[in-house]
C-alpha positions, 0 to 999 in steps of 0.5 A, spaced: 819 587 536 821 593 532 814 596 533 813 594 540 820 599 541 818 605 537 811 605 540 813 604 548 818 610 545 813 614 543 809 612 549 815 615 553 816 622 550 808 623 550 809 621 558 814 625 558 812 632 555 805 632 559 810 632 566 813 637 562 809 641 561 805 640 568 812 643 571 813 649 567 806 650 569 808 650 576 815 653 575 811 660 570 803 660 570 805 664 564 807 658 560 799 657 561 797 663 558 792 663 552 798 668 548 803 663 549 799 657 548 798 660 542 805 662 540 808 655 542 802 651 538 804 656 532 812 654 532 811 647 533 807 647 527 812 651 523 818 646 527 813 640 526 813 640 518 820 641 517 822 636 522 817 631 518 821 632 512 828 631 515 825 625 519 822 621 512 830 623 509 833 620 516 829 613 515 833 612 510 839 613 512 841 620 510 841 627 513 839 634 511 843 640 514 840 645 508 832 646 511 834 652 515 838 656 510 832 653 503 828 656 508 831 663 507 832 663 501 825 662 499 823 667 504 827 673 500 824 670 494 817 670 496 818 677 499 820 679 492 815 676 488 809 678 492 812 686 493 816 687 489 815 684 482 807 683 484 805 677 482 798 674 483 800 671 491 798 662 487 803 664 482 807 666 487 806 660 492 807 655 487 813 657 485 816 657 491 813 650 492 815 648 485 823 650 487 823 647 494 821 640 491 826 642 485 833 643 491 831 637 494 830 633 487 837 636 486 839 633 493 836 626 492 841 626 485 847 628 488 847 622 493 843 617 488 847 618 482 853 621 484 854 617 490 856 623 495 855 623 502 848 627 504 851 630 509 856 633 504 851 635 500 846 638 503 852 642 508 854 646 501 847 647 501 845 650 507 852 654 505 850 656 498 842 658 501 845 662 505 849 665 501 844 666 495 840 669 500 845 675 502 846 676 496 839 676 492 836 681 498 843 685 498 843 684 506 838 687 507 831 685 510 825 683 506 817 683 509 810 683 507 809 690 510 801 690 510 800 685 505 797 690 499 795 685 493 795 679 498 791 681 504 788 674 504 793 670 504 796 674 510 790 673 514 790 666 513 797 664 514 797 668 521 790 666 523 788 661 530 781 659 527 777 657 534 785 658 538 788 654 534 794 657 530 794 655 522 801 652 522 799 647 526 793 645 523 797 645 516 802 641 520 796 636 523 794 635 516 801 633 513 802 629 519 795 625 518 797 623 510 805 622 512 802 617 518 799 613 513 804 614 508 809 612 511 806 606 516 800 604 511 803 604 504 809 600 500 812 607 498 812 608 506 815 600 506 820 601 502 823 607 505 824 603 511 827 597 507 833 601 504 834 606 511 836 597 514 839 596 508 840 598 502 844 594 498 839 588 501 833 593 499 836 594 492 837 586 490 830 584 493 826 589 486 826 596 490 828 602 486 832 604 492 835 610 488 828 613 486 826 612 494 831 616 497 830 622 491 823 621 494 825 623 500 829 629 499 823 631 495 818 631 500 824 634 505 825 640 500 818 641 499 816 640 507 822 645 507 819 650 503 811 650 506 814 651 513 818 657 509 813 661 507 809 659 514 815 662 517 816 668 513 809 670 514 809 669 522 816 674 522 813 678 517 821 680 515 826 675 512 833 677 515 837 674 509 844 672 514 839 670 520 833 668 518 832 661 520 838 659 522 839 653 525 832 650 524 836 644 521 838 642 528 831 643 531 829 638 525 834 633 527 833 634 535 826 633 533 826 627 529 832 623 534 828 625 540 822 621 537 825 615 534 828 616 529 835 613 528 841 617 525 842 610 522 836 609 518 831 603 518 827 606 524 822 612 527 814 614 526 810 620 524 807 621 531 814 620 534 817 626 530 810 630 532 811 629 539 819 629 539 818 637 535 812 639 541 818 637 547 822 640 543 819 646 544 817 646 550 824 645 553 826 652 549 818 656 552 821 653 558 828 656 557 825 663 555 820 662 562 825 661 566 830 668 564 835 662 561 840 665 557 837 664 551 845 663 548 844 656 552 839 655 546 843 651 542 846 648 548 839 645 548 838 642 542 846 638 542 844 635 548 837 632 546 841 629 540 846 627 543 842 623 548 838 621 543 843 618 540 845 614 546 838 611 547 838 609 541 845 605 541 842 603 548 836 600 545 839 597 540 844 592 544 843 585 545 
């Protein structure tokens, strides 16, 4: 039954993007333009993996309002490492990876062993990031300049093989591994099973502490590889705006596609179509000359329905 839902759900927000997209076509020609194509296929990729991640904490019944500002910090200290202290780009790829993948361990133990609240913890994360941030760089903006010493790494992380942006591939990818992940394996089971109800999750043998960790692992670290995708596609790292509120676009993406703030329920593929819509709707308030200042106005609104729909959906 459950399944039934999520894939009339996503069927829904597949229907519903493609008439999306038609009328902004109808609306602005431009939205169709090979530059623009491209730039929104680029961003859904970088929007794409941090959702993915928020989504896999929100299916166990957890939040993560710390991406955006993780994101920040990581970017300034990718930007020293690479320009200012010069290490070799693997070295300094991994470690960004590595401290990602350790903040999000960090989250996982507050909320599982010291039992507090996820959206306690990671609001005093987003706040400590940012604030990190701001003060590693000195409030000033870092970037990559030419790329001297890791031109190569530049050029792919920038590049559209036959059109199509590298975020989007590398988030297709991890779309493809985390379907299957999450929907065809026990790791994937039991994060649904402790999302529906933990204590019942606990009782049945599942190491229920261990499986939301999990989660806030693979959220820091999804985080820290949209960081550094980021990072390059700016090319600069404004340390008190750098971005700022992507934990909302994550969330939005993540409720538009299915997954339920209460835990238990969503899809990878909802998660990607819910990012792609996500989008749109903000290419379209670009297209259209709307106050960009409405941007955030957008993002309340989508999650707000998305929530009504999923307390209507739940009803007897």
């Amino acid at each position: 039954m459950v399944k039934q839902l999520i894939r009339k759900r996503e069927f829904g927000i597949f229907m519903l993007l493609l008439v999306l997209c038609i009328t902004v076509a109808i609306l602005n020609p431009r939205f169709l333009l090979p530059q623009n194509l491209q730039n929104n296929g680029r961003l859904i990729g970088i929007y794409g993996i941090f959702a993915i991640g928020i989504g896999l904490v929100i299916i166990t019944g957890g939040i993560d309002l710390s991406i955006g500002s993780l994101m920040a910090v990581l970017g300034v200290l990718l930007s020293i490492a690479l320009t200012e202290l010069h290490w070799p780009w693997p070295m300094a790829i991994g470690a960004i990876l590595g401290l990602s993948a350790l903040l999000g361990w960090a989250h996982g133990l507050l909320v599982t062993r010291l039992k507090l609240q996820p959206f306690i913890v990671t609001l005093c994360g987003l706040l400590i990031y940012r604030g990190a941030a701001q003060f590693i760089a000195k409030e000033q903006t870092k970037g990559f300049g030419n790329g001297v010493g890791f031109e190569g790494l530049q050029r792919v992380l920038t590049a559209s093989p036959m059109g199509v942006p590298t975020p989007l591939i590398v988030m297709l990818v991890l779309a493809a591994v985390m379907a299957v992940v999450l929907h065809r394996s026990v790791f994937g089971r039991y994060l649904f099973a402790v999302g529906q109800n933990e204590a019942a999750a606990r009782y049945s043998g599942i190491n229920t502490q261990r499986i939301i960790s999990s989660s806030y692992v693979l959220s820091g670290l999804f985080g820290g590889i949209a960081g550094i995708l980021l990072a390059f596609y700016t090319n600069s790292v404004s340390p008190s705006s750098h971005a700022q509120s992507y934990e909302l676009y994550g969330i939005a993406a993540a409720v538009l596609g299915g997954c339920s703030l209460s835990g238990g329920e969503g899809s990878i593929l909802g998660i990607v179509l819910g990012t792609a819509l996500l989008q749109v709707l903000r290419n379209l308030v670009i297209l259209l000359g709307i106050p960009s200042a409405l941007d955030l106005a957008v993002m309340g609104t989508v999650i707000l329905i998305g929530v009504i729909v999923d307390k209507l959906l739940k009803k007897p």
